[in-house]
Structures are given as structure tokens and as C-alpha cells.
N, C-alpha and C positions, 0 to 999 in steps of 0.2 A: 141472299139477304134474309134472316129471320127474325121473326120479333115474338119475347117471352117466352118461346119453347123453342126446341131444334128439330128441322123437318125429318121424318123420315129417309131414311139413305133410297130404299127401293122403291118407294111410294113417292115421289113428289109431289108434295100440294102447297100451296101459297097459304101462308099462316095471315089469321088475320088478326088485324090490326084495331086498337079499341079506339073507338072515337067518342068525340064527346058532340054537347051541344051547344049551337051558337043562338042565340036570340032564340027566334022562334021558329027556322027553318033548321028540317034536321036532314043530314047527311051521312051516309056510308062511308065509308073506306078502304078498303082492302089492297093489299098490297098483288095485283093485280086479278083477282078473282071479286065479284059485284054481289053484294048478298042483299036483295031486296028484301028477303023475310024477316031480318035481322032487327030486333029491336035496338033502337038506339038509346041508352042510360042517357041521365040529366047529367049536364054538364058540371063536375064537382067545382070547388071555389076556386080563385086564382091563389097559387100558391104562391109562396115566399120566392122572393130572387134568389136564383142559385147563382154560385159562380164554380167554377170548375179550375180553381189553381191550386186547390188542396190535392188533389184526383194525380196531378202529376207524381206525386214525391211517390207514390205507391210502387214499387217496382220489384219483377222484373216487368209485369203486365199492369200497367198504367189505367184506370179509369180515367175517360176523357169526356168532362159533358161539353157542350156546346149547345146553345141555344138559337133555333133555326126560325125566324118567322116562315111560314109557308103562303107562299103567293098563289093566286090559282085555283082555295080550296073552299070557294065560298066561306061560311063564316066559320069555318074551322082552320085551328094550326094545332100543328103537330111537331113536337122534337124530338131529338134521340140522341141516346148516349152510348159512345161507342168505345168498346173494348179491344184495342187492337196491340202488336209489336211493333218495334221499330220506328224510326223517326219517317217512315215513308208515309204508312197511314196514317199518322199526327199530320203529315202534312197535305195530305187525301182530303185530310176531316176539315180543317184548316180553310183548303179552296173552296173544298163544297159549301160550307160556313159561310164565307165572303161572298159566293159566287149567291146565292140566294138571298142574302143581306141584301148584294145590289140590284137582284133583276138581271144576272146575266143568268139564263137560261141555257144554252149549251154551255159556258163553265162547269154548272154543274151537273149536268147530265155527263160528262165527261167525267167526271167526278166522281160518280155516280157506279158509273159503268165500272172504274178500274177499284173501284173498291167492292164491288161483286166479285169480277175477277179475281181479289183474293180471301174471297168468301169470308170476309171479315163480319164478328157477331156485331149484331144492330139490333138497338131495342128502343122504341119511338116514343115517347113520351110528352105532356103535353109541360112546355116552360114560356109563358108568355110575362116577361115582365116589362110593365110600362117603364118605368125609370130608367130602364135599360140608353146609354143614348143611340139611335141610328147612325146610319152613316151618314146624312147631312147635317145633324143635330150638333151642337158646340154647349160645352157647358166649362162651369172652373174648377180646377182640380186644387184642395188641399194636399201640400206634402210636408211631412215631419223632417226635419233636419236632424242628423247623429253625427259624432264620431265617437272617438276612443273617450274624449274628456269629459264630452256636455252632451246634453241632449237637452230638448223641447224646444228649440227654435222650429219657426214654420213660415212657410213661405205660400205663395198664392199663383198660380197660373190661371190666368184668365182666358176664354175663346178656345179651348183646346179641343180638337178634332178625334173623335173616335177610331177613326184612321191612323191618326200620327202613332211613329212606333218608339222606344224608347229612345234608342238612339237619337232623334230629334229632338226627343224633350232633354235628351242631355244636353245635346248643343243650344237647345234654348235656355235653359239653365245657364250653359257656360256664358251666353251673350247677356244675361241679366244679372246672375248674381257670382259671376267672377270665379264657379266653381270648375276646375277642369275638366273635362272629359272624362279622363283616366282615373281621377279618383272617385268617381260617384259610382254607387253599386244601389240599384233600387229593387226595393223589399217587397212585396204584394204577398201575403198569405205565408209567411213564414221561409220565403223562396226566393232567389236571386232573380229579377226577371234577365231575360236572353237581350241583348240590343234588337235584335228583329220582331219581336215582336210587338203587337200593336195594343193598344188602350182596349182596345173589342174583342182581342184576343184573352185578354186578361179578367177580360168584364170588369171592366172596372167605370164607376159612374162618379158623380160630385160626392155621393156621400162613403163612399170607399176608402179606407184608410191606407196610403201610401207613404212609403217609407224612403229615406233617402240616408243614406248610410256615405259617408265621407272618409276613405283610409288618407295616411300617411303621403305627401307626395314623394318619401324617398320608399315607400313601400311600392308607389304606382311607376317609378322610375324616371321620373320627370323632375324639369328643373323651370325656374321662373324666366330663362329663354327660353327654352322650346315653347312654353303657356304661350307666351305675348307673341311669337311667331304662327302658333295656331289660330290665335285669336286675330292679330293680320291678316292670312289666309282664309279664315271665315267670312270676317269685314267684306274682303277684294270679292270675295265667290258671291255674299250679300248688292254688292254694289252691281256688278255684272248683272245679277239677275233682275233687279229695281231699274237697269235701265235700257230691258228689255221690255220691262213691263209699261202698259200705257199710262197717262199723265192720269194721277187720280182725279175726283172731284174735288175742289177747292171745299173743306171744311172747317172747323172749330181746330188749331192749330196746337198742338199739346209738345212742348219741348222736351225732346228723349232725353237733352243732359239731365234735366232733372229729375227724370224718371230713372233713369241709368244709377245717378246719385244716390237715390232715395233706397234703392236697392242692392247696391255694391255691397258686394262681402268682402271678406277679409282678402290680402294681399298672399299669390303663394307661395310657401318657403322656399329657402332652395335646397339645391337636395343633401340631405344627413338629416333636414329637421322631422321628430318624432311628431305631429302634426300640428294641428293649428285649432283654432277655438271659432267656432261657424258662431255668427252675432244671433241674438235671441229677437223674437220679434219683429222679424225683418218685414220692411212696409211690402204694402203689394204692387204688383206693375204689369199694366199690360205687354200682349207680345207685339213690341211693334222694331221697326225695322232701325238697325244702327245707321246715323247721320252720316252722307254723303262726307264722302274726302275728294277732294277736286284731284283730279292726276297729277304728279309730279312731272314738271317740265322737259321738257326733251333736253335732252347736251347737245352742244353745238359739235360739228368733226372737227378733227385736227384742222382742216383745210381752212375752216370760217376761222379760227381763234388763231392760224398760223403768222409768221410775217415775214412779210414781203423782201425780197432779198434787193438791193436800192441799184444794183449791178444789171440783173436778167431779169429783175418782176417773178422768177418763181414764189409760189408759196411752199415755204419750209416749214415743219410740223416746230412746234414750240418748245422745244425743249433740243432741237438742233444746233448746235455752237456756229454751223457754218454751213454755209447755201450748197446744194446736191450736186447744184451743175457747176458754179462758178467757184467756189469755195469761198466766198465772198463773208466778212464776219459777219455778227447777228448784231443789225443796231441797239446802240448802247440804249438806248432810251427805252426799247421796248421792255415789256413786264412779261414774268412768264407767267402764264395761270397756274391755277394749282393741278397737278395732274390728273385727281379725280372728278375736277369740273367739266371737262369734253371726254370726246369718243378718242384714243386715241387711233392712226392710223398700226397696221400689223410691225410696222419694222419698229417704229417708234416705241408701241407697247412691246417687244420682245429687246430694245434695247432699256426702257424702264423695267420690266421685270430683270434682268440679266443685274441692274445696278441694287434693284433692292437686294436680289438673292446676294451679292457682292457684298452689302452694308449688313445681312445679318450674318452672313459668313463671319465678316468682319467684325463686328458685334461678340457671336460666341468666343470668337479666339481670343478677344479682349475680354471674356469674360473666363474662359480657361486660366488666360493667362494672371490673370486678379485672383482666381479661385489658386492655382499654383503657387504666386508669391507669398498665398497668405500661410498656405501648407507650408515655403520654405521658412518664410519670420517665425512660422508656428517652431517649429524642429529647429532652427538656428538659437532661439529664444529658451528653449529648454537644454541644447546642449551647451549653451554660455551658462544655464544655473546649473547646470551640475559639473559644467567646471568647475565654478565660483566654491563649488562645496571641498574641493581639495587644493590642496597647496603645493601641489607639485603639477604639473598637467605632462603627461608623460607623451614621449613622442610615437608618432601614428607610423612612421616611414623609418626603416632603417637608414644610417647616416654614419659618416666617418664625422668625428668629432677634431676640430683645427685646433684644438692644445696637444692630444695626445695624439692624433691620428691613426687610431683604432679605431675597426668598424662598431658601431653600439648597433644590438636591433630594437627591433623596433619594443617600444613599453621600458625599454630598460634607460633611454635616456630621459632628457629633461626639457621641456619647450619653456622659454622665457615668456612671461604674458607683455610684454611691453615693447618688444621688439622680435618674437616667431622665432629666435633662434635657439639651435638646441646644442648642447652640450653632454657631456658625462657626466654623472652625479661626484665621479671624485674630482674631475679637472675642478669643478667649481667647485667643491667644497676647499680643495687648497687654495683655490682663487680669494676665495672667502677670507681665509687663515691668515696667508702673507701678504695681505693690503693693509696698511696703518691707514686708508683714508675713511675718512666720518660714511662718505657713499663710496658704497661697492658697484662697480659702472660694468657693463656687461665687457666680455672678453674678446667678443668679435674683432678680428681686425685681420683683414685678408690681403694689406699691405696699398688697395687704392683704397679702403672704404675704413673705418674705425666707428663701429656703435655707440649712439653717445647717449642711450637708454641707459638706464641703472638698474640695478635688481630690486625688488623689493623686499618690505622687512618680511615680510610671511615666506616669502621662497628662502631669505636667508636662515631664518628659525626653522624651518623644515630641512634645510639642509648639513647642520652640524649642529652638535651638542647641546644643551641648556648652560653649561660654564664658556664655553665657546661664543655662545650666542649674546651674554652678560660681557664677555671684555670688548667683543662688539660695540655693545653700549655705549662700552663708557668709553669707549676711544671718539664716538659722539660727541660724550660729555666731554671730554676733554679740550676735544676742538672747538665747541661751541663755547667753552669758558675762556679760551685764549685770543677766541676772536670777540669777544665783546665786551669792550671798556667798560661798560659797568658792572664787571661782573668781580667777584670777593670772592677770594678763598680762605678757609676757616682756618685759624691761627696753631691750632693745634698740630702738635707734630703728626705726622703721616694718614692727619683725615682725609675724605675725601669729598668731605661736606664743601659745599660752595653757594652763592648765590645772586640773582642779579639785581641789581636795588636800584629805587629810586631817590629823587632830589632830598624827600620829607623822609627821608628812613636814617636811621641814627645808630640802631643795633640788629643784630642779627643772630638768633639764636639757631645755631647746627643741629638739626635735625640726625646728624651723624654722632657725636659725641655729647651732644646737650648741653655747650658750655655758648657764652653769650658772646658776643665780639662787637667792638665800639668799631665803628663804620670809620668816624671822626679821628680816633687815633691808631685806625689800624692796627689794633691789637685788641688784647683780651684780660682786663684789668677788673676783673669782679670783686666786691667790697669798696672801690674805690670809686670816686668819680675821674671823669678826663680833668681835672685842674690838678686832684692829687695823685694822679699819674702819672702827669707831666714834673712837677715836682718832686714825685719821689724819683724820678729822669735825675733832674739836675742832681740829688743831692746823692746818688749811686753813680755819680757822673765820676766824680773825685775817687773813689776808689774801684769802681765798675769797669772793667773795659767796655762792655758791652753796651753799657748805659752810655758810657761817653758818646762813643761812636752815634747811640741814638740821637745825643744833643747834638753832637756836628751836622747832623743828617737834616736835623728838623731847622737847626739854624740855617744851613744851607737852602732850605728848600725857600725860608721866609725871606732869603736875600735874593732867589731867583723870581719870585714872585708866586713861589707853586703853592705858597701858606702865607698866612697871616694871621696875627694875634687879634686877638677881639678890643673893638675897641670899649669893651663895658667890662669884662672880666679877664681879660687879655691870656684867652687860652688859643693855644695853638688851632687855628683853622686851614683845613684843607677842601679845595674848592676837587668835587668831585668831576661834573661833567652841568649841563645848564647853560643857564643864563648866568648874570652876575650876580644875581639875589640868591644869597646864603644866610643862613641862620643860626648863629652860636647854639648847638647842645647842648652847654651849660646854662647861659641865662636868657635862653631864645629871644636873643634882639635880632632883629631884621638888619642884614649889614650888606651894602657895596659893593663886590670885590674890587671892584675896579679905580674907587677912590679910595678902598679902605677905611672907609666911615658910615657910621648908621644911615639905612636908610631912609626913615623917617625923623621929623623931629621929636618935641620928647614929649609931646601927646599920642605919639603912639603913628597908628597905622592910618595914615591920609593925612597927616600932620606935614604940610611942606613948610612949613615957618622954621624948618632946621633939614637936618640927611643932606643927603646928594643933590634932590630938588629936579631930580630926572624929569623930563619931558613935561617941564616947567613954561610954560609962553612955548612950546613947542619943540625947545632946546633940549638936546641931551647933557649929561651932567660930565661928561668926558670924551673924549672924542673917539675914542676905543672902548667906548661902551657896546656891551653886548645886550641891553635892554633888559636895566633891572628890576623894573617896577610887575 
């Protein structure tokens, strides 16, 4: 061990050590050789506190100071700072540091020893700072709050022990202001400090600038369950030990909710959040201990909560349908508890787990089977739209076809959308050809069954020609004009205009040939009205045949009852379809049919003081009235 020079390799001598003065008694020192001749210098001024957390970052050979009060040495102290490798003598330097801080004497003398042993340089130097704290001494620590966002928030630790190391002050932190564990990183001198070490170790005092750096909780890797389960496990460890310890003195009563409150930080993410914003100004709070949770109640066994079988007195665990011994039912009356309110016994718990593992079994497969129909509606739903987009839907399976009975393969025939059957593209198209019906009805018929689906217009148009596809039509039209009485064909020779009219319609202009046709006289008399159409009738009668014919025809129809003359301008009227109320063309009087006389009187329309007088006090105006009003 040398101090300010290095000994002689062949010569050994004990180097000596400078000392200073205390008061007014003076003292030698020598690191074991005694120099009574030796003047001793005046004791220079107390110098500035050092601290030694700069000395670390140096590397690969680290300056380490360490400040050592010396016990033992009358009114002298003496430190030194030591230059050594490896984390062995840091931690040499370390004990011996503590061990003389506390007054343990062989600590450090052991200490002492194995760091001679590896002949580590030592240079002693005098560092006595009062503001330094001791080991029993308690002062408050300022710390700076950071993250990535904010900075200047500060917080206050009160009573804190020279002793404690960071790691406890992180968990006192996390019990006060809500910050976890994992993300605090504390800063002293430009440097990360270690969790092991201590406040003393750091030299750090009340007026020491400490830093408290706050990452990410998806950087620290943690989520706000694991927090609150650390923070329960904290709690439970805090409680344990508070009620080991003995009953305090009854004092001045201070409520930790409110303290707790007063100082709560922010809530923490969960995990993906890029971090969180630490509040500014945060109040201060002692360190005192989190409020008593009273123990959670025991659960009763299966045996206490069971019931009683009314047959043999066993008790049956509660959730048994029927008695072990007797097989006796489980009375109606009894209630079952919830399962996680008691202990259950092992059979009972291994037949409840067997049921839940069963129900989520159950569960997924109901949920495969939900997640599958949705894939199948999915795919069924896109291959109906891209049917929809062709007009033929060709068939998937080869087939013999029952008109021709030839094999068709597959794609080459035709699937009906209305009833799945498939055919040959020519049997149907001739199917098509030689039917005069308005519907083309599918051609199935395997002598028990006959299809009584139709084809539709889209498969018929994709199936044969555009001239083809048009006499189709109109073989439609054709049937649909024959089947409904009020339907008019255009007087023109070989039009094929037609149309289907109602009660109030009088003329009819063909959309086919352009010419107009009187409803009224069934024909087509332009330039003339129906009275002198009718009359040029009678007077082409006499030498017309054709005229003639029409006058016997029209006379004929007025003696059957199928016409009659008007009784205001006495033109031929023909009653279409309706009721009895008809209306002269010519002089639109309201008329009868059924009496043959106007139907109003000769005020006009609600005039019953004349006409028919229909549903007059109730009465109809004929008895074969078809309701003309």
C-alpha cells in the first residue's frame, strides 16, 4: 500500500503519509513507521465536497474517491482515493468505506488486508465534509421528474436514510407516486445509477441534484396488470412486515388516503403506449406506510356448503345430482353456491374442470363452426353473383340429356335456374321453336314426375336468335290480346297494333300505323264523327253490300240488347265492359244502360228530379241493375 510515490522494488520502506493539524494537538502518522522528528504543516482549510460519481465513467481504469471519516486518530482524518481494475476492488473499496463509516473494525481491517494483497495504488488524502449525511443522519431528497415529453416536474422524498439504496427508493416512489419500478432509470452525475447502490455510495446529500428519468412502459415491457399485481405484492410484503412490527406510540393521526391522493401520478399505459406525461408540481409526501387491508375471508369446504342426502345423512359436495352412497336425488329446494365461493373437494374439482374444459371445447367448435358458415355464405354469395352475370349457367357434371339421350359433357350443356335441370343447348332451343304457348315450361318429364317450372325470358333470348326470340313475343302478345275482353285490335288491315282500354277512352290512336280508331263504332272513320258515320252506314246501305250487312249487324245487336241508341242524339251505343254507366261520345250525356235513359235529370250530374233515380231512398232503379251511379 503506497501513498504519493511508489516504493522501491529492493529497498522496502514505508512511505510516509502527510498529515495535517487538528486544534491544537499535533499528530504524526505514518503508514506504519513513527517519525517523532517530523514537523507537522498547519492544517490547510476544509475543502469543497467532493463526490466521486464523475471518477466512474473514466475507463478502462476508473478513479474511485471515497470519503472515509477516520475513527481512532485523535483529532486527525485522513482519506484516500483509490485507483484500482475490476468490479472486485470497487467492491473492496466499497466495504472498507461502510465498514469505517459504521465502526465495524475488523470489516475493515479485512478489507484492508485483501486489498494489500493485490497491491492496489492508494493515495490518502484529507476529505472531510460536514454536510456529508452519516449513517444515522435522515435528510429530504429533491428529485427532478423527466420523460421523452416534459420535463421540470419534482417531487420530494422526506426522512430518507443514507443507507437506502436505489432500488428502495424506487419502490418508494412506486408506493407514492404510481411510477413503476421498471420504468424509472435515476441519473446522479451524468450516469445511470446501479439499483444496488446506496445514497453514501453516491454521496449524495439534500442539496444534490437527482434525476429521475421515466422511459416508455412498452419500452420497459410491462403492462397495467402486471403494475397493479406488483403493487398488491408490495402491499401484502408491507402488511406482513407492519404486523410484525410492535404497536407504535399512539400519535397526531395523519390519513395516508390523502397523502397517497395528494401525490398520485399519472395512470400506466398499457402496453404499445409511446409514454405518458409525469404531472408538474407534484405536492410532497411523507414516507409512510400503505393502510392496512383486513385478510380476505376463508371459503368454507365442499363438506360445510354440501347437502345432506334426506335417505343416508351423507354430505354430498354441491354440485352432485345424486348421493355417492345411496344414489338418492339432490333436494329440489336446495340452492347450489357459486362454484368459486368454497374449497371444492378433489373429485368434485376435477369433475368441474373436466365440464368447463368440455364447455370451451364446446365453445370453439361453435365458433369454428360460425367462423366456417360465414366462409361458406361468403363463397356461396359470390358464386350466385357471378352466376347472375351470365345467361346460360353451364352444367358442372356430365349428363345424358332425356330428349335426345346423348351424353352432353360437362360445360357443354345447360342448367335451368328455376328448377336444376339440365338439358342440351339444341333439344331446348327446338323446345323453344315448336311451342305456340305465351310460357315456355321446362321439358322434364320422366313419365312419374313432369316440371312445372318455366324457363325464363333471359335463358330464352340467349338461347335462339333475335327474329326467333321477337315471334316469341309476340305469340305473348297475341295470347294476351285474346284473353282479355277489353282488349282492341287496330282496324287496319294486317296491323298489328292493339290495345287494352278503359271505360272513359273513346279513340285509340295505333302506335303501328298512325291511324285513330273510334272505340264507340269500332272502326276507323277520320274526318267524320260517329253520327255521320253511322249515317253514311244507312245511306251506303242501299246500294253497299257491305254497308248493309253493317246495318243489320248494328240493328241486330240494339234488338239483343248489346247497343243502344242515345237517348239525346240517338247514336249507336255500345256498352264495352263496367257497370251500367255509359256516356254518349257524341254529346257526353250520362246514360243507363240498363233502363236506357239518362242518368241524371236535366240539371245535370246529382240532379235526381229526372234519370233512372238509382239508389234513390235506397232502391235500385231496375232490378238487374249492375250499379250505375
Amino acid at each position: 500500500m503506497t501513498t504519493n510515490q511508489t516504493p522501491n522494488p529492493t529497498t522496502p520502506q514505508s512511505p510516509t503519509i502527510p498529515t495535517q493539524q487538528a486544534s491544537s494537538t499535533q499528530h504524526n502518522h505514518t503508514s506504519g513507521v513513527s517519525s517523532e522528528n517530523q514537523q507537522v504543516p498547519r492544517r490547510p482549510p476544509r475543502p469543497a465536497p467532493r463526490y466521486g460519481t464523475e471518477a466512474s465513467s473514466k475507463a478502462p481504469m476508473a478513479a474511485k474517491t471515497a470519503t472515509l471519516p477516520m475513527a481512532g486518530i485523535g483529532g486527525t482524518a485522513s482519506g484516500f482515493e483509490a485507483s484500482a481494475r475490476g468490479s472486485g476492488v470497487d467492491s473492496l473499496l466499497t466495504t472498507l468505506q461502510r465498514s469505517i463509516a459504521s465502526g465495524d473494525g475488523s470489516g475493515a481491517s479485512e478489507a484492508a488486508v485483501n486489498l494489500a494483497k493485490k497491491r492496489t495504488k492508494l493515495s490518502i488524502t484529507v476529505d472531510e465534509i460536514g454536510d456529508v449525511p452519516g449513517v444515522r443522519s435522515k435528510f429530504s431528497l429533491e428529485v427532478f421528474v423527466e420523460d421523452r415529453h416534459s420535463s421540470g416536474a419534482k417531487i420530494k422524498l422526506l426522512d430518507v436514510n443514507p443507507n437506502m439504496t436505489i432500488s428502495f427508493l424506487k419502490k418508494l416512489v412506486f408506493q407514492n407516486y404510481s411510477f413503476p419500478v421498471e420504468v424509472q432509470r435515476w441519473i446522479i452525475g451524468r450516469r445511470i445509477i446501479k439499483d444496488t447502490e446506496t445514497l453514501m455510495d453516491c454521496r449524495i446529500n439534500s442539496s444534490t441534484p437527482v434525476f429521475l428519468y421515466l422511459i416508455s412502459a412498452e419500452k420497459a415491457g410491462i403492462t397495467q396488470e402486471e403494475t397493479e399485481m406488483s403493487l398488491q405484492a408490495m402491499q401484502a410484503q408491507q402488511m406482513q412486515y407492519m404486523s410484525r412490527r410492535p404497536a407504535p406510540i399512539p400519535g397526531p393521526q395523519r390519513n395516508p388516503f390523502q397523502m397517497r391522493g395528494a401525490t398520485a401520478g399519472p395512470t400506466l399505459p398499457s402496453r404499445g403506449a409511446a409514454g405518458r406525461e409525469p404531472p408538474r408540481d407534484l405536492a410532497t409526501s411523507p414516507v409512510s406506510p400503505l393502510p392496512l387491508v383486513p385478510p380476505e375471508p376463508k371459503k368454507p369446504t365442499a363438506e360445510e356448503v354440501g347437502w345432506h342426502c334426506p335417505r343416508c345423512t351423507l354430505i354430498n359436495p354441491p354440485t352432485v345430482p345424486g348421493c355417492r352412497a345411496c344414489l338418492e336425488d339432490r333436494p329440489d329446494n336446495y340452492q347450489i353456491p357459486d362454484p368459486d365461493s368454497y374449497i371444492m373437494d378433489p373429485e368434485e374439482k376435477a369433475k368441474q374442470d373436466e365440464l368447463r374444459r368440455n364447455e370451451k371445447l364446446m365453445e370453439e367448435m361453435e365458433r369454428k363452426q360460425r367462423t366456417e358458415e360465414k366462409r361458406n355464405r361468403d363463397s356461396n354469395f359470390q358464386a350466385i353473383l357471378m352466376a347472375d352475370t351470365v345467361d346460360l349457367i353451364p352444367n358442372t357434371e356430365e349428363f345424358e340429356c332425356l330428349i335426345c339421350y346423348t351424353p352432353v359433357p360437362a360445360g357443354e350443356g345447360v342448367l335451368l335456374r328455376e328448377c336444376l335441370h339440365t338439358f342440351c343447348e339444341e333439344c331446348l332451343k327446338g323446345h323453344i321453336l315448336h311451342n305456340r304457348e305465351p310460357v315456355i315450361m321446362c321439358p322434364y318429364d320422366d313419365g312419374a314426375y313432369t316440371c312445372p317450372e318455366a324457363l325464363l325470358e333471359r335463358e330464352i333470348k340467349a338461347l335462339v336468335s333475335p327474329e326467333e326470340f321477337e315471334q316469341y313475343l309476340q305469340r305473348g302478345l297475341t295470347v294476351a290480346e285474346s284473353q282479355d275482353p277489353n282488349s282492341f285490335h287496330c282496324k287496319t288491315p294486317d296491323c298489328k297494333g292493339f290495345c287494352f282500354y278503359d271505360d272513359d277512352i273513346n279513340f285509340f290512336q295505333c302506335p303501328i300505323c298512325g291511324k285513330e280508331n273510334c272505340l264507340t263504332c269500332k272502326a276507323i272513320h277520320q274526318g267524320m264523327n260517329c253520327k255521320e258515320y253511322q249515317d253514311d252506314i244507312q245511306r251506303r246501305a242501299a246500294n253497299d253490300k257491305a254497308a248493309l250487312m253493317t246495318k243489320n249487324m248494328l240493328e241486330k245487336m240494339i234488338a239483343n240488347g248489346e247497343a243502344m241508341r242515345c237517348p239525346q242524339c240517338s247514336i249507336i251505343m255500345l256498352k264495352k265492359e263496367g257497370c251500367d254507366w255509359v256516356m254518349c261520345s257524341m254529346c257526353k250525356l250520362e246514360v243507363c244502360w240498363i233502363t236506357k235513359g239518362p242518368r241524371w235529370g236535366p240539371a245535370g250530374n246529382g240532379d235526381i228530379s229526372g234519370g233512372c233515380k238509382c239508389r234513390v231512398n235506397a232502391k235500385r232503379c231496375h232490378p238487374n241493375c249492375a250499379n250505375c251511379h
